[in-house]
N, C-alpha and C positions, 0 to 999 in steps of 0.2 A: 218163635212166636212174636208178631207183632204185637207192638207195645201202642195202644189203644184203648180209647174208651170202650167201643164196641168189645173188644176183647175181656178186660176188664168187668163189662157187665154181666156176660156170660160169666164168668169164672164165680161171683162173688153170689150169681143167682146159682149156682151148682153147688156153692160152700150151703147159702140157706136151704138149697133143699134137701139136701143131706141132713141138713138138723132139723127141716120138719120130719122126714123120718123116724129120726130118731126119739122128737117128742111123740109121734104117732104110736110107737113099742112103746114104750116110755108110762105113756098115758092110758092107753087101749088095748095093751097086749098084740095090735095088728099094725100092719104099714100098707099102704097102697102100693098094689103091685108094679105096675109100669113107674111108680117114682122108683122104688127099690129097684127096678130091674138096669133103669137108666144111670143110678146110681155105681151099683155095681159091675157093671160095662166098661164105666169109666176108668176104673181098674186095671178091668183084665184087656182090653180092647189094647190094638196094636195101631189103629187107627189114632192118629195125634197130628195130622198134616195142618189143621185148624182148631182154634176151642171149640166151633160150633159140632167139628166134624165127631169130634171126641164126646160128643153127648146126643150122635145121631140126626138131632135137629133143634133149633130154637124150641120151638114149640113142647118137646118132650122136656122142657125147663120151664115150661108154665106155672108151676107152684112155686119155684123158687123164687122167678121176676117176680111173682104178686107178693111173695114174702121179704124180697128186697125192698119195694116199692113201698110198705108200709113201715120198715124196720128202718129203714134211713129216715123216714120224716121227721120234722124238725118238732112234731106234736106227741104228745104222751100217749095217744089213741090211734087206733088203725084208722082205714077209712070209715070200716063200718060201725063205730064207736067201743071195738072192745080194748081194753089195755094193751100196750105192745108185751111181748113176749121179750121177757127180761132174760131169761134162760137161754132163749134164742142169739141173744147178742156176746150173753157169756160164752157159752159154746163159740161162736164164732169166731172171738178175739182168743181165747184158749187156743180153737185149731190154730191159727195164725200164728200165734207164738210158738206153737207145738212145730208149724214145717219149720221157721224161723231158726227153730234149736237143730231140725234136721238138717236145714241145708250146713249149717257148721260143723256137724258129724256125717265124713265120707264113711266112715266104718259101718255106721248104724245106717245109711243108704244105701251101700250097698247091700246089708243085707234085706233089707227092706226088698229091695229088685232081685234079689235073689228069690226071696217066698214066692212074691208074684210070679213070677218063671214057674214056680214049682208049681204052682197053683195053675195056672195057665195050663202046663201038660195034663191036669186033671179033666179039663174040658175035654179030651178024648174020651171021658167015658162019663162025664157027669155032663148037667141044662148046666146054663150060668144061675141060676136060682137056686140046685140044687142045696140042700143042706150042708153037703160034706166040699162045696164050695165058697158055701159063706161059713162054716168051722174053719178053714182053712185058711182063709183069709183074716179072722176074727186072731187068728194064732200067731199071724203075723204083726195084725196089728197090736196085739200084745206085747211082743217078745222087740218089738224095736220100736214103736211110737208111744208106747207107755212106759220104756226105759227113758226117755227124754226129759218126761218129769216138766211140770208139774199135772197130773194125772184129770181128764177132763172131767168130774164127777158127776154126772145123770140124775137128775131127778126125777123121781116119777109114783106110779104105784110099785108099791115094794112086790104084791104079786107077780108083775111082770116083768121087773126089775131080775128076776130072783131064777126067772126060767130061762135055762139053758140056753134054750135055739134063740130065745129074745136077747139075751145079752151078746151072744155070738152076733148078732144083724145089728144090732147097735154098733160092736165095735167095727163090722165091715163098714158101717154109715160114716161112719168115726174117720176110717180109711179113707174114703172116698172125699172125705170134707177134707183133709191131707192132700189129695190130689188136686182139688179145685185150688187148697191157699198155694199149692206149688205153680198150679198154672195163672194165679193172680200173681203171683212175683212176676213168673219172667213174661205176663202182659204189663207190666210196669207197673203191678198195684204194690202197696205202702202205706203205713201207718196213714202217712199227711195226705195221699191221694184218697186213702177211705174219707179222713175230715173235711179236708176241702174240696172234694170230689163230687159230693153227695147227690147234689143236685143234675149233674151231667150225666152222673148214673141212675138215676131216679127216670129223666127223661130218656136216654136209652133205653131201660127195660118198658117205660110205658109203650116207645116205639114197637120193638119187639110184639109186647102182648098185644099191640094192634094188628099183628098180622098172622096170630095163631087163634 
């Protein structure tokens, strides 16, 4: 993976959309399907030749660039004057510390690629949306991303917090915000290049969304 800003941009727009996801269940009890479906691709997908390639297309990251673009600004407000999304930024430096802890455990990585293997042969008889492929995955990210500690806590409506197939897609989202901070490492992202970065990533993704 080349170590770039372009690269970098994608990675950290697939981290936030992953966690609007996750505020969407969270909040709503529902997630928009093609965010959720691109998300969890990211996954199972064998395709990794590029970051773009790995999420299909720029364009199919449109939520996340707009949700990058207002979460890095230097102002307390979005564009469109609502508060930034605080929970959003916690989640995000949590997932980042959460691959951080994984890249220092080969054990718990390895089994991590183990699950997904397993999960992957399920695509011979299940959609990538199917239920008993986001339980699947939801299982793994249990059993090795929530052993790493410290645990990402969600907040939301407790109604929907509380349902099964909701908390399962939360933590597949959960997964997949793991894959993007894995693929922001080896594009050269880091703590000091989120800080002093911001701006370079800011005008990338506006590039970006000028062309979807």
């Amino acid at each position: 993976m080349e170590s770039n800003t372009k690269n970098r941009t994608i990675a950290l727009a697939a981290l936030f959309q992953c966690i609007e996801g996750v505020n969407q269940i969270a909040n709503t009890g529902k997630v928009d399907s093609d965010l959720f479906h691109t998300c969890i691709n990211s996954v199972l997908t064998d395709e990794n030749e590029s970051a773009e390639s790995l999420y299909g297309s720029i364009s199919a990251l449109k939520t996340g660039l707009k949700s990058l673009m207002y979460q890095l600004g230097s102002g307390q407000l979005t564009p469109d004057g609502k508060p930034k999304d605080m929970e959003a930024t916690r989640y995000t430096l949590g997932l980042l510390h959460l691959e951080n802890r994984l890249d220092k455990n080969p054990e718990i990585f390895k089994e991590l690629l183990t699950g997904i293997e397993k999960t992957q042969e399920k695509l011979k008889h299940f959609d990538i949306d199917h239920e008993n492929i986001t339980a699947a995955l939801a299982d793994v990210y249990a059993n090795t991303i929530s052993e790493l500690g410290p645990k990402i806590i969600v907040k939301g409506e407790q109604i929907h917090l509380s349902n099964p197939k909701n908390a399962a897609k939360i933590r597949t989202l959960l997964l997949a915000g793991i894959r993007a901070a894995l693929l922001w490492r080896q594009a050269g992202g880091n703590r000091w290049k989120l800080l002093w970065e911001r701006r370079k990533l800011q005008r990338q993704a506006d590039a970006f969304l000028a062309l979807v």
